[in-house]
Backbone of each chain as ProteinMPNN parsed JSONL, in Angstrom:
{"seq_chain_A": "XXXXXXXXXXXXXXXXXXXXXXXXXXXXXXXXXXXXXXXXXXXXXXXXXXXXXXXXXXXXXXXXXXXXXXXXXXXXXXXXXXXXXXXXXXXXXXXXXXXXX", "coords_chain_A": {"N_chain_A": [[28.55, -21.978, -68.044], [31.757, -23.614, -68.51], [33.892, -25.639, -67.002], [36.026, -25.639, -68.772], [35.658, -23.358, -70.168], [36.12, -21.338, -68.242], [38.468, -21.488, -67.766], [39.87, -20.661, -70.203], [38.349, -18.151, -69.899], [39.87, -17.048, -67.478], [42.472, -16.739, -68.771], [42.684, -15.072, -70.565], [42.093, -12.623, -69.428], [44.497, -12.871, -68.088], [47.261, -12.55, -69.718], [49.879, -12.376, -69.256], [50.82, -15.114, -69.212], [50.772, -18.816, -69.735], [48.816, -20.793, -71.343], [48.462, -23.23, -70.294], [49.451, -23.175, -68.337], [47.728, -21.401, -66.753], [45.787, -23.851, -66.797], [46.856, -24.94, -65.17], [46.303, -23.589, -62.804], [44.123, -23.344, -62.155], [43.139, -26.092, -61.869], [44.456, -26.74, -59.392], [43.205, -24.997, -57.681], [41.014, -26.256, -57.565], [41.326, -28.781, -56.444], [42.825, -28.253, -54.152], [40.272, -27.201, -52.662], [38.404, -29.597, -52.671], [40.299, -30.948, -51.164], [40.395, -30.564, -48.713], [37.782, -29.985, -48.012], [37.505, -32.676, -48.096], [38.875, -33.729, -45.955], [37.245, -32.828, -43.657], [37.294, -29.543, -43.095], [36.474, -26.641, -43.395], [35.829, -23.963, -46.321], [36.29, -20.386, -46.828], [35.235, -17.969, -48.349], [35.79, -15.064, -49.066], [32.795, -12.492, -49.782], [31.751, -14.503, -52.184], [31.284, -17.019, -50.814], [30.747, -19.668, -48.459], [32.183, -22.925, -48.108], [31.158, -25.778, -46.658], [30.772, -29.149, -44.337], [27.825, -30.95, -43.964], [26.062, -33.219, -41.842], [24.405, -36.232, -42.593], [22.572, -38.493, -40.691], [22.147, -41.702, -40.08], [20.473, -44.119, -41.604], [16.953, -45.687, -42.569], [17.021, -47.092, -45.835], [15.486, -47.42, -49.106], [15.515, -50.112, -51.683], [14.951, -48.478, -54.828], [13.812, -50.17, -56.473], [13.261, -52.701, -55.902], [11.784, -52.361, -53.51], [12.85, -53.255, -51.319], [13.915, -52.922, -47.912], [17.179, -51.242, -46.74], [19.924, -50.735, -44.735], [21.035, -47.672, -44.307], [24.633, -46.211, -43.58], [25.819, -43.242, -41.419], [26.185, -40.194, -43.187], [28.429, -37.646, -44.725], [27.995, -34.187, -46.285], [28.825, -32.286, -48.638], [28.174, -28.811, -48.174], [27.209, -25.368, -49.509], [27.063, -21.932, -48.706], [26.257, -19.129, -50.261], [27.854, -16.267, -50.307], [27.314, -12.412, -48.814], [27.788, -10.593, -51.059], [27.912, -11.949, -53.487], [24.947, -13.358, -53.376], [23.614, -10.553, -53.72], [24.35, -9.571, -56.34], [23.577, -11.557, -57.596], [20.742, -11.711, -57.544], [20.398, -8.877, -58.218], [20.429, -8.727, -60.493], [18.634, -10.163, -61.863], [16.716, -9.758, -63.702], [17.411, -8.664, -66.03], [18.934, -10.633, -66.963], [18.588, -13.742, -68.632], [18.549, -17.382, -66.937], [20.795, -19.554, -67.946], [22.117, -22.451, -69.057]], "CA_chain_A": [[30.003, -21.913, -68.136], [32.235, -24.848, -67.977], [35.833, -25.359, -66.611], [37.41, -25.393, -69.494], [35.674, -21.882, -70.391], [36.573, -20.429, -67.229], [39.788, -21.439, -68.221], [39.548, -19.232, -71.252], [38.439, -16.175, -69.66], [41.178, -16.45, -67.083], [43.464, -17.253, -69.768], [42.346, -13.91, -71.761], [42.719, -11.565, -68.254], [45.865, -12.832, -67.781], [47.72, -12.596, -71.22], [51.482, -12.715, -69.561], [50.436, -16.481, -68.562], [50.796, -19.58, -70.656], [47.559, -21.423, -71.19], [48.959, -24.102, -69.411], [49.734, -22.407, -66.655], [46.254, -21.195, -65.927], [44.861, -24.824, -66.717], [47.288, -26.048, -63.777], [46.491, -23.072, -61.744], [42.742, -23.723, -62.041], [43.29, -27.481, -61.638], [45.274, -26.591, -58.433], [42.566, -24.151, -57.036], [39.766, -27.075, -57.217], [41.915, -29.71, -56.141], [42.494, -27.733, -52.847], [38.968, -27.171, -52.486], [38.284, -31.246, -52.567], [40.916, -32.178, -50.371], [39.764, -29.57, -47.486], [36.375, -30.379, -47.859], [37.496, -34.519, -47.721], [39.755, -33.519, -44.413], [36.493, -32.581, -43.221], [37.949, -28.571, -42.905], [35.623, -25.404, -43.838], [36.308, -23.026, -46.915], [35.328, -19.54, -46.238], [35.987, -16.688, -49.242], [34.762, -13.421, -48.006], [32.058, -12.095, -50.74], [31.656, -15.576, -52.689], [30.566, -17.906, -50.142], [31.721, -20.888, -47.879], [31.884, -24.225, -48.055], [31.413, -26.622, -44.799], [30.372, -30.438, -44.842], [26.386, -31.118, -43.248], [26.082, -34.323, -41.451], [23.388, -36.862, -42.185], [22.584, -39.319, -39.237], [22.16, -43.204, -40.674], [18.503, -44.119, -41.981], [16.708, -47.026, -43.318], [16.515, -46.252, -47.143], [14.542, -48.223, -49.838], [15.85, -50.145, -53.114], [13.588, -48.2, -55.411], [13.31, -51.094, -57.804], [12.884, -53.96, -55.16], [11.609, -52.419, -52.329], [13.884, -54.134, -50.054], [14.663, -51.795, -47.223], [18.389, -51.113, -46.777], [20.284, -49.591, -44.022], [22.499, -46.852, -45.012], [24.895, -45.406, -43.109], [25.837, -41.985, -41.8], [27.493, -39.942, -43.909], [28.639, -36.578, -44.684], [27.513, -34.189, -47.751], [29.443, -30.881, -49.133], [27.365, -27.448, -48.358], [27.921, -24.289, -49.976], [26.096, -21.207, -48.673], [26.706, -18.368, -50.879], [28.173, -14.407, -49.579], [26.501, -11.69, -49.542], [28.072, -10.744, -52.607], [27.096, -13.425, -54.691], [23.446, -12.997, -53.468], [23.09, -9.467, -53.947], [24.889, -9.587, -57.639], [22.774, -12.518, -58.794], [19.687, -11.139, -57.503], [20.131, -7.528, -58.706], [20.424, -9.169, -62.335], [17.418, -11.284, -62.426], [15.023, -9.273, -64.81], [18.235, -8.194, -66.863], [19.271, -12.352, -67.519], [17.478, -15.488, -68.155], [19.176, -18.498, -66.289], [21.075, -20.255, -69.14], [23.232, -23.356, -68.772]], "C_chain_A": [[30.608, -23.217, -67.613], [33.263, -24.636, -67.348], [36.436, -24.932, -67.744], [37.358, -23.44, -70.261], [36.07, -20.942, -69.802], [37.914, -20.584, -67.213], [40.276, -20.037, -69.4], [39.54, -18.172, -70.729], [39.526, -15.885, -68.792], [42.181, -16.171, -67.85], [43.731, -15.819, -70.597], [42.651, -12.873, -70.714], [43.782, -11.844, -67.811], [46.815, -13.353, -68.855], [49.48, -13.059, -70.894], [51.618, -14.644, -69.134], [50.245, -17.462, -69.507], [49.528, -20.316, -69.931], [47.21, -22.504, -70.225], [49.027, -24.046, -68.118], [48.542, -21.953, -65.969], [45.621, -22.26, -65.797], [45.229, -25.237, -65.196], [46.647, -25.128, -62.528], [45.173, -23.624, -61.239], [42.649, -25.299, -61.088], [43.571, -27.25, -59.756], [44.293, -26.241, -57.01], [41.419, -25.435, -56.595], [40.111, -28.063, -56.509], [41.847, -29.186, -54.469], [41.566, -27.294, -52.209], [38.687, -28.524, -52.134], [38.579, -31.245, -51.127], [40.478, -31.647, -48.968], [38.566, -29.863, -47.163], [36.469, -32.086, -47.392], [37.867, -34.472, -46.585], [38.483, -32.849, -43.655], [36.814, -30.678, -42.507], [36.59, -27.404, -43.883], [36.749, -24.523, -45.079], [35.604, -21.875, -46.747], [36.27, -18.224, -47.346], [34.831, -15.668, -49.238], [34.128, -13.03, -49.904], [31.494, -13.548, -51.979], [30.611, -16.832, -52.126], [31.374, -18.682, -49.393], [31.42, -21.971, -48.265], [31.713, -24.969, -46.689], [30.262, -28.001, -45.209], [28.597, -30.136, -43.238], [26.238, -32.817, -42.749], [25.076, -35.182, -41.63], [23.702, -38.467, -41.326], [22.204, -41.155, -40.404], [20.723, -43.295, -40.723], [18.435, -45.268, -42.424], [15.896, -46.632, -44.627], [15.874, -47.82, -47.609], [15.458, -48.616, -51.114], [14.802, -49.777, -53.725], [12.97, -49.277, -56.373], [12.615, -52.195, -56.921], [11.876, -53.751, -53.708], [11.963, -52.581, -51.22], [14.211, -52.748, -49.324], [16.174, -51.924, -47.035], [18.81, -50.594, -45.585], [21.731, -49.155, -44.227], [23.411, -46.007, -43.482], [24.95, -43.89, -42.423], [26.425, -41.296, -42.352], [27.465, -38.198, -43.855], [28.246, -36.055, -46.318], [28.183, -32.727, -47.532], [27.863, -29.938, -49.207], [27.612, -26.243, -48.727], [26.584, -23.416, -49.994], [26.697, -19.759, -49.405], [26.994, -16.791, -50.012], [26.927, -13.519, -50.22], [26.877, -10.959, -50.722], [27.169, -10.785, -53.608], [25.724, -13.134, -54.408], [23.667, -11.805, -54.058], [22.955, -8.988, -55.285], [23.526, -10.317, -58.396], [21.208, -12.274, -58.621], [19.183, -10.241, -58.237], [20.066, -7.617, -60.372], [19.73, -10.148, -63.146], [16.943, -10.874, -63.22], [16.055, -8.462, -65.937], [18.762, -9.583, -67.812], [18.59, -12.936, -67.209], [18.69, -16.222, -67.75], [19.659, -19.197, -67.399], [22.533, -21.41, -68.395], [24.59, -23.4, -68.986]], "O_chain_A": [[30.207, -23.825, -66.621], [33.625, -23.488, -67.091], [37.249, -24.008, -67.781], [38.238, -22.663, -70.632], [36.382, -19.864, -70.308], [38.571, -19.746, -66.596], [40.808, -18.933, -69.292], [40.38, -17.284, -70.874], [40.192, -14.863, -68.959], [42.856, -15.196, -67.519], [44.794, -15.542, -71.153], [43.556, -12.113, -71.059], [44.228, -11.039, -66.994], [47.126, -14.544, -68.856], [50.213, -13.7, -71.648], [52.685, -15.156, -68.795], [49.433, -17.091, -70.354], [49.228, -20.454, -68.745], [46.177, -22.699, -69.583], [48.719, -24.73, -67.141], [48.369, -22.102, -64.76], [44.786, -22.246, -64.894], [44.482, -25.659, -64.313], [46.454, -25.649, -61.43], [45.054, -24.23, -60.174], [42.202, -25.478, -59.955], [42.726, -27.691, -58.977], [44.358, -26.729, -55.882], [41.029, -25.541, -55.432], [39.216, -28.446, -55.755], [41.008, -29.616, -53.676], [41.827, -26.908, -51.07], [38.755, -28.623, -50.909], [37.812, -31.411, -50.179], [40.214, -32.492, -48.114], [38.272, -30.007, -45.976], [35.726, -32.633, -46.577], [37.228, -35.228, -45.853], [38.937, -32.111, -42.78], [36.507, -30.57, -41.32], [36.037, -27.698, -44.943], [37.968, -24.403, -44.954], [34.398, -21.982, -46.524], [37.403, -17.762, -47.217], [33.609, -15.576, -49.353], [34.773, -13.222, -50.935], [30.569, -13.14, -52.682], [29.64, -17.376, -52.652], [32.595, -18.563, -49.493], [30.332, -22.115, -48.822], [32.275, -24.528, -45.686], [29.318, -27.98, -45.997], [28.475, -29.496, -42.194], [26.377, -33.609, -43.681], [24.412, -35.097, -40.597], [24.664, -39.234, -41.36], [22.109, -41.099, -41.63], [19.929, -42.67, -40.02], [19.416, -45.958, -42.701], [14.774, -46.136, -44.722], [15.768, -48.869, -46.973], [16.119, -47.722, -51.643], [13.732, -50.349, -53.516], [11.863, -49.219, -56.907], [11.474, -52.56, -57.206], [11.374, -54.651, -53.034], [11.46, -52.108, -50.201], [14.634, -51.734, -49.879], [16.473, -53.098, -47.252], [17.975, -49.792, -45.165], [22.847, -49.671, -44.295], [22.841, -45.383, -42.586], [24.057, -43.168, -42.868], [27.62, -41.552, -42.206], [26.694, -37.555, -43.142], [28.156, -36.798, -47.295], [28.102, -32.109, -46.47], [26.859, -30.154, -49.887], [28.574, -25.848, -48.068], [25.549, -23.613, -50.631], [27.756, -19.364, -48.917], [26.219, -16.389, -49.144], [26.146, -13.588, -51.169], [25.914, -10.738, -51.457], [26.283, -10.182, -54.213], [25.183, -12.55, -55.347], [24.007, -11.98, -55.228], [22.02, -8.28, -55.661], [22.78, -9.923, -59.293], [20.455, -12.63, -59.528], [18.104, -10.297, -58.827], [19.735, -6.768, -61.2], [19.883, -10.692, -64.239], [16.453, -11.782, -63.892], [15.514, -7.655, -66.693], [18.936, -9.58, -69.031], [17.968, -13.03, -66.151], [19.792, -15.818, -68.12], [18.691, -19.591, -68.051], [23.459, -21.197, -67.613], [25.246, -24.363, -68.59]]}, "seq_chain_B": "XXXXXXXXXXXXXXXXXXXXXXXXXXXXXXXXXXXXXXXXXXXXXXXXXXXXXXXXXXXXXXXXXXXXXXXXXXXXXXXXXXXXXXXXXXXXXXXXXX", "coords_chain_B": {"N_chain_B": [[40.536, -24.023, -38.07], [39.473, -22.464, -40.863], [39.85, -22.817, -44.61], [41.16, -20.127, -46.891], [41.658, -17.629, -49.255], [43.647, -16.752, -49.16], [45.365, -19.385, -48.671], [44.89, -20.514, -51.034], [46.539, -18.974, -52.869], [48.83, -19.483, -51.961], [49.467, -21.778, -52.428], [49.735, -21.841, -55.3], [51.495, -20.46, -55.55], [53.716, -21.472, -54.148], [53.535, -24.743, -55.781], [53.15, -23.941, -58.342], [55.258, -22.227, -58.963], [53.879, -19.384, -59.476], [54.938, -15.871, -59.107], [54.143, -13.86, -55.892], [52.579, -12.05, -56.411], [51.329, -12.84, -58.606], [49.936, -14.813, -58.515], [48.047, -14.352, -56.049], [46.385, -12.742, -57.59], [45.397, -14.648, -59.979], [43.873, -16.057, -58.172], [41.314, -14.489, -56.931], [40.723, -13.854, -59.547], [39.703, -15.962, -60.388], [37.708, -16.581, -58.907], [35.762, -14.313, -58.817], [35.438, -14.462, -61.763], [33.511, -16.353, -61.737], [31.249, -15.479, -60.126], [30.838, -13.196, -61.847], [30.224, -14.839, -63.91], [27.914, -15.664, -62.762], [26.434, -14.147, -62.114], [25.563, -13.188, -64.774], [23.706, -14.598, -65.417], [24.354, -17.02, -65.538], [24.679, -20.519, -65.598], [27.256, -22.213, -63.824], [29.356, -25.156, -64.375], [31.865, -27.055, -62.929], [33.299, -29.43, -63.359], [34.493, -32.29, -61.859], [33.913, -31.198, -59.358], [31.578, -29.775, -58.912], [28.168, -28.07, -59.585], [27.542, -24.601, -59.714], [24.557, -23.604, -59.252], [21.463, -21.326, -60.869], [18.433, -19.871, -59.205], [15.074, -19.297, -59.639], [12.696, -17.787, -57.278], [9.72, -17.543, -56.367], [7.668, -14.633, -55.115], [7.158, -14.924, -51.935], [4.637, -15.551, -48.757], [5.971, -14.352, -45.125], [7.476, -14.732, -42.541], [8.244, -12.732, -39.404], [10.224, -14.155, -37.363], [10.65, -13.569, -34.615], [8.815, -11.139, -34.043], [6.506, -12.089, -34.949], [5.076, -10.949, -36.804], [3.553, -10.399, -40.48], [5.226, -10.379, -42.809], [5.746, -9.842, -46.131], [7.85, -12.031, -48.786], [9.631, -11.195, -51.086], [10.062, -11.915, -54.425], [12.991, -13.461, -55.722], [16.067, -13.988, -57.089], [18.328, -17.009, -56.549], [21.146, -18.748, -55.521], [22.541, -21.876, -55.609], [24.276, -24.798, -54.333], [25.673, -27.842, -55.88], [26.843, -30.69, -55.102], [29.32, -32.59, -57.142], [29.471, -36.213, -58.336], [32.465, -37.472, -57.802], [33.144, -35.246, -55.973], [31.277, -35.946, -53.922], [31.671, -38.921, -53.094], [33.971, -38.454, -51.777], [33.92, -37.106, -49.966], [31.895, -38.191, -48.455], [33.091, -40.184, -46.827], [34.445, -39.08, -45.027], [35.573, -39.406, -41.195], [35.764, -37.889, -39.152], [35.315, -35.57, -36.61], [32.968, -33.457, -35.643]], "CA_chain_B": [[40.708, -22.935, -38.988], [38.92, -22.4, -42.215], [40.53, -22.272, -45.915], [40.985, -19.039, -46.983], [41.809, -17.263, -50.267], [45.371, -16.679, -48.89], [45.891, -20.513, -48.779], [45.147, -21.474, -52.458], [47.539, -18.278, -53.364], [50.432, -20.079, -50.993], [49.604, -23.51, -53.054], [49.496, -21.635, -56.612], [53.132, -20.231, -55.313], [54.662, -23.277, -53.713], [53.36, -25.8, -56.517], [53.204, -23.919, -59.509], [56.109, -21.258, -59.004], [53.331, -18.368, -59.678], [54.941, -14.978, -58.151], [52.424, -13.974, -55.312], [50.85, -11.238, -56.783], [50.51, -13.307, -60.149], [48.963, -16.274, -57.398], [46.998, -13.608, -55.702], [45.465, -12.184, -58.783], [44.571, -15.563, -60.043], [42.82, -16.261, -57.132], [40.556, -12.746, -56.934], [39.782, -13.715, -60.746], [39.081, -17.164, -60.466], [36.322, -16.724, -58.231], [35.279, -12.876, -59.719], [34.8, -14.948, -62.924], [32.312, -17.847, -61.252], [30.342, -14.462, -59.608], [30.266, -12.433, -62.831], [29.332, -15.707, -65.083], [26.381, -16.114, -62.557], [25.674, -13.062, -62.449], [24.873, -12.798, -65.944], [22.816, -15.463, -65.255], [24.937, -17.856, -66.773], [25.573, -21.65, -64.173], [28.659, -22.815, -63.753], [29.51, -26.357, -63.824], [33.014, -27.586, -62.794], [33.6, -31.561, -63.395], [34.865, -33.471, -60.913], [33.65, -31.085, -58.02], [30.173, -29.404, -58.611], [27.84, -26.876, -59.903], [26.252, -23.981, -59.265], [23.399, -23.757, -60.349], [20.492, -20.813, -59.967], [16.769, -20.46, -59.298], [14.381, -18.105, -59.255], [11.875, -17.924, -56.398], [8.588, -16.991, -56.367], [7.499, -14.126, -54.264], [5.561, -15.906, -51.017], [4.329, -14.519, -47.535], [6.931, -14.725, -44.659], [7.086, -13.866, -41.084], [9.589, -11.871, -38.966], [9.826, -14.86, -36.458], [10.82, -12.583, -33.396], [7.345, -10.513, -33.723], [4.846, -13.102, -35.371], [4.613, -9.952, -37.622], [3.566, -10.912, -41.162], [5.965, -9.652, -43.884], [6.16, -10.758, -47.424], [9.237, -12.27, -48.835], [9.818, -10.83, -52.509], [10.535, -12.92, -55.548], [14.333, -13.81, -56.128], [17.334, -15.369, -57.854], [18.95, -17.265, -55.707], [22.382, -19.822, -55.661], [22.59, -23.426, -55.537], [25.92, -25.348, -55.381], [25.439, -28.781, -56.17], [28.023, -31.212, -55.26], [29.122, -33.924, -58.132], [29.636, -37.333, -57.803], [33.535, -37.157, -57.218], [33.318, -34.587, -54.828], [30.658, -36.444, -52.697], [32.015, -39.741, -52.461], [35.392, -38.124, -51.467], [33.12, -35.914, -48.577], [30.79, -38.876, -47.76], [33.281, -40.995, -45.946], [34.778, -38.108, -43.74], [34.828, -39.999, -40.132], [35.718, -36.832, -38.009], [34.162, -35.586, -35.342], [32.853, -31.653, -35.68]], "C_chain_B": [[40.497, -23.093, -40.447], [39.801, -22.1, -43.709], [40.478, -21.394, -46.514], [41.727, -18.603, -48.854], [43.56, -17.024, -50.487], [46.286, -18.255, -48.838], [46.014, -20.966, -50.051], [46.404, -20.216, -52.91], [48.883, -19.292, -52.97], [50.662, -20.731, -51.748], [49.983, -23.154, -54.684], [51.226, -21.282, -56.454], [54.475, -21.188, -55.348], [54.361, -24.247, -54.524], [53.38, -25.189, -57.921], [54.419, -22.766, -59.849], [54.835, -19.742, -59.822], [54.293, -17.201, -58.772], [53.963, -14.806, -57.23], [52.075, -12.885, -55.829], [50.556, -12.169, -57.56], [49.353, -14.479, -59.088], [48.066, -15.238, -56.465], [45.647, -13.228, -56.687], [44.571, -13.344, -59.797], [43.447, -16.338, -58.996], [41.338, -15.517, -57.18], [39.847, -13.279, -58.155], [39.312, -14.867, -60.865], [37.647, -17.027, -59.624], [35.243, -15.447, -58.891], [34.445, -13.394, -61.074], [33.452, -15.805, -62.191], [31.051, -16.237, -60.943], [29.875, -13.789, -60.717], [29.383, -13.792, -63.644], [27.548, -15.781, -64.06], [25.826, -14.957, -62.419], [25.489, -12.461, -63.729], [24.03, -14.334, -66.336], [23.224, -17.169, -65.676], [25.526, -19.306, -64.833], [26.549, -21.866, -64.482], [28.882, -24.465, -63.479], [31.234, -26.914, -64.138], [33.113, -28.938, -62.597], [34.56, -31.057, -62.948], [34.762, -32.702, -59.483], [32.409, -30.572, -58.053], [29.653, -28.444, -59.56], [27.226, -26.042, -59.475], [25.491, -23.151, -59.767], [22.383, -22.073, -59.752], [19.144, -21.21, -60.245], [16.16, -19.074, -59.185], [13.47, -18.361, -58.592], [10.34, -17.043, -56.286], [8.467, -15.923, -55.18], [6.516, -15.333, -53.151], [5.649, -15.364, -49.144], [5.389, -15.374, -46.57], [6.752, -14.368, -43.132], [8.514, -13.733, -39.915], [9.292, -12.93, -37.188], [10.321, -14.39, -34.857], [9.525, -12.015, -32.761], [6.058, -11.113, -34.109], [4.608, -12.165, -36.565], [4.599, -10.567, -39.561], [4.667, -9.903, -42.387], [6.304, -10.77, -45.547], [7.414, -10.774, -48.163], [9.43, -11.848, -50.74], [10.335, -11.819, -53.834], [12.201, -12.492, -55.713], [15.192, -14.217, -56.598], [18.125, -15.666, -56.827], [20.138, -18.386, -56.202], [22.187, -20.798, -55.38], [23.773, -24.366, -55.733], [24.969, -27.156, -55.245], [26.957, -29.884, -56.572], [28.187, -32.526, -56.777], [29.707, -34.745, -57.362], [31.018, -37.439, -56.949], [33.627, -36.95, -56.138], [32.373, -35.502, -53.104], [31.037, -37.786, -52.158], [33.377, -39.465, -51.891], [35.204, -37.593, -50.058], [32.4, -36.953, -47.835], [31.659, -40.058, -46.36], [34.28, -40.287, -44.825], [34.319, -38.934, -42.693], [35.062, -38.879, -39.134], [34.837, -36.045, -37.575], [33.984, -33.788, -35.687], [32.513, -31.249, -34.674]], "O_chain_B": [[41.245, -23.765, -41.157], [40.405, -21.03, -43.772], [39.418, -21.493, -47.132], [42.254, -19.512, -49.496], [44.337, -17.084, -51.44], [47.511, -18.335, -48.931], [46.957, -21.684, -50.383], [47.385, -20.785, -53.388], [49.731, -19.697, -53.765], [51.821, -20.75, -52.163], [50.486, -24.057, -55.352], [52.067, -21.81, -57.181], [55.482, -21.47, -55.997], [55.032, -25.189, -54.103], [53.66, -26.01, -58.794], [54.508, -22.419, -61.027], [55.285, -19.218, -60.841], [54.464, -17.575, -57.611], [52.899, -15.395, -57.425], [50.873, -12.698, -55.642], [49.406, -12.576, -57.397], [48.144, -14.679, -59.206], [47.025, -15.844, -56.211], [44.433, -13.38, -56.549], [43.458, -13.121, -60.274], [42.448, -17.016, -59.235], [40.33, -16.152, -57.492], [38.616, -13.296, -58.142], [38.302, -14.907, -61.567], [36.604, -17.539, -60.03], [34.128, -15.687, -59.356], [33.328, -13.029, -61.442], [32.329, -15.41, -62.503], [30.07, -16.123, -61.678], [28.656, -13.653, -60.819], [28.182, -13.755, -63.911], [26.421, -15.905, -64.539], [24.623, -14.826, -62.642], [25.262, -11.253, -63.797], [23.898, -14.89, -67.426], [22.525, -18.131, -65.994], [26.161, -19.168, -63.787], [26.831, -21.691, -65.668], [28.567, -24.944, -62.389], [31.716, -27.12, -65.252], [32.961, -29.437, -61.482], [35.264, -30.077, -63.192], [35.298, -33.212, -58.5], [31.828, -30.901, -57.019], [30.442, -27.931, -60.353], [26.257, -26.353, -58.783], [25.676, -22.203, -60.529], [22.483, -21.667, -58.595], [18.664, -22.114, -60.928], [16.657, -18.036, -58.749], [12.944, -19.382, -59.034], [10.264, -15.828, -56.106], [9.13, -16.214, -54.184], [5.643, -16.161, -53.41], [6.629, -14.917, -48.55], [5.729, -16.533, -46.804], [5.799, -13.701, -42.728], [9.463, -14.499, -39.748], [8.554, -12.634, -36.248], [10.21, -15.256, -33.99], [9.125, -12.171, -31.608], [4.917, -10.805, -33.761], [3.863, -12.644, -37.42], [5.621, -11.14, -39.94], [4.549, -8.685, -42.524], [6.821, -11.854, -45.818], [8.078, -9.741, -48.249], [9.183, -12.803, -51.476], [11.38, -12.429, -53.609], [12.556, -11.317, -55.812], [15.068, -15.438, -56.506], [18.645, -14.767, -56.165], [19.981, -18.872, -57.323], [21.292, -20.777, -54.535], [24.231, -24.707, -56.823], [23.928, -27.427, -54.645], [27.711, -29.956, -57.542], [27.24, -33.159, -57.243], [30.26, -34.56, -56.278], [30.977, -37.493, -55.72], [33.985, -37.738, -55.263], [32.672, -35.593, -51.914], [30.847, -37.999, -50.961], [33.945, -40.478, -51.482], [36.061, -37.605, -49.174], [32.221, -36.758, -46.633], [31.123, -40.549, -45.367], [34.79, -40.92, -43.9], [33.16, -39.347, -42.718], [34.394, -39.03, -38.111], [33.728, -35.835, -38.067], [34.947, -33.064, -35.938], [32.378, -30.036, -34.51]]}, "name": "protein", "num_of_chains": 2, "seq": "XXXXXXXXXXXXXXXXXXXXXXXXXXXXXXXXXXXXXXXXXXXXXXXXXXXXXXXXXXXXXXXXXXXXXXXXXXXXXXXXXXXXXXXXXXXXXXXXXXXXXXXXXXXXXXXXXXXXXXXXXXXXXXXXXXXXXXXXXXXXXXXXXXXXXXXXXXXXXXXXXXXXXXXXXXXXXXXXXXXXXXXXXXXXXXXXXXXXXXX"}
């Protein structure tokens, strides 16, 4: 499923709603996801999952082409551990669906 | 204090003039949808912040690290978000302190 499909199906469960209006809402919803996650700030939606940033410490990486060692910073990386929900759902419907893109 | 489901409603209100139920109810289904699509096995990938992706896991032996006791861990589907590019160089130069 892409965005713009999940656009669609909202689009189709909510019929009094101009198409438009769900693209922005969508738009709106991810956007505030980003900027929370950039403000270094936790998302936390009960049954779904959270979001929260994981810290890596500064290292000495490799150019893979040259070899040349490098040293990289430390930086930060977006984590998203899923609810129990979401597990229990996508579990209970393994041997019912194959994994499709 | 963490971002909550009641904050993107506020933002769907205050920026897009949604009523709040209608900004409640898009909320509830925006995410409802991401859960049902993966739970029909189906990933999700949202450009310009991530996807998530699943896996399936092999059953493999496990241990109940309290008692040493051996217990085996059952085969599974499990979640995977996977940030995109966007999202990570936007996350990577966060300098605050946690």
């Amino acid at each position: 499923m892409t965005k713009s499909e999940l656009i669609e199906a909202l689009a189709r469960q909510q019929p009094h709603l101009a198409l438009k209006d769900v693209e922005l809402a969508v738009k709106c919803i991810i956007d505030q996801m980003s900027e929370t996650l950039a403000s270094g700030e936790r998302i936390e939606i009960r049954g779904f999952g959270s979001f929260s940033l994981h810290h890596r410490p500064p290292r000495i990486g490799r150019n893979p082409k040259t070899g040349e060692s490098v040293s990289l910073t430390e930086k930060f990386v977006p984590h998203f551990k899923p609810g129990k929900e979401l597990r229990d759902r996508v579990d209970a419907s393994r041997e019912k669906y194959k994994i499709i893109d | 204090m963490a971002l909550t489901k009641a904050d993107f409603s506020e933002r769907l209100f205050d920026e897009l003039g949604l009523n709040k139920r209608e900004a409640k109810e898009m909320v509830e289904l925006f995410f409802e949808e991401i859960k049902a699509s993966l739970e029909r096995g189906e990933q999700v990938k949202i450009s310009g912040f991530g996807k998530f992706e699943l896996r399936d896991k092999a059953s493999r032996p496990g241990r109940n690290p309290k008692t040493g006791e051996e217990i085996p861990i059952t085969a599974r589907r499990v979640v995977t978000f996977r940030a995109g590019q966007k999202l990570k160089a936007r996350v990577e130069s966060y300098a605050g302190t946690q």
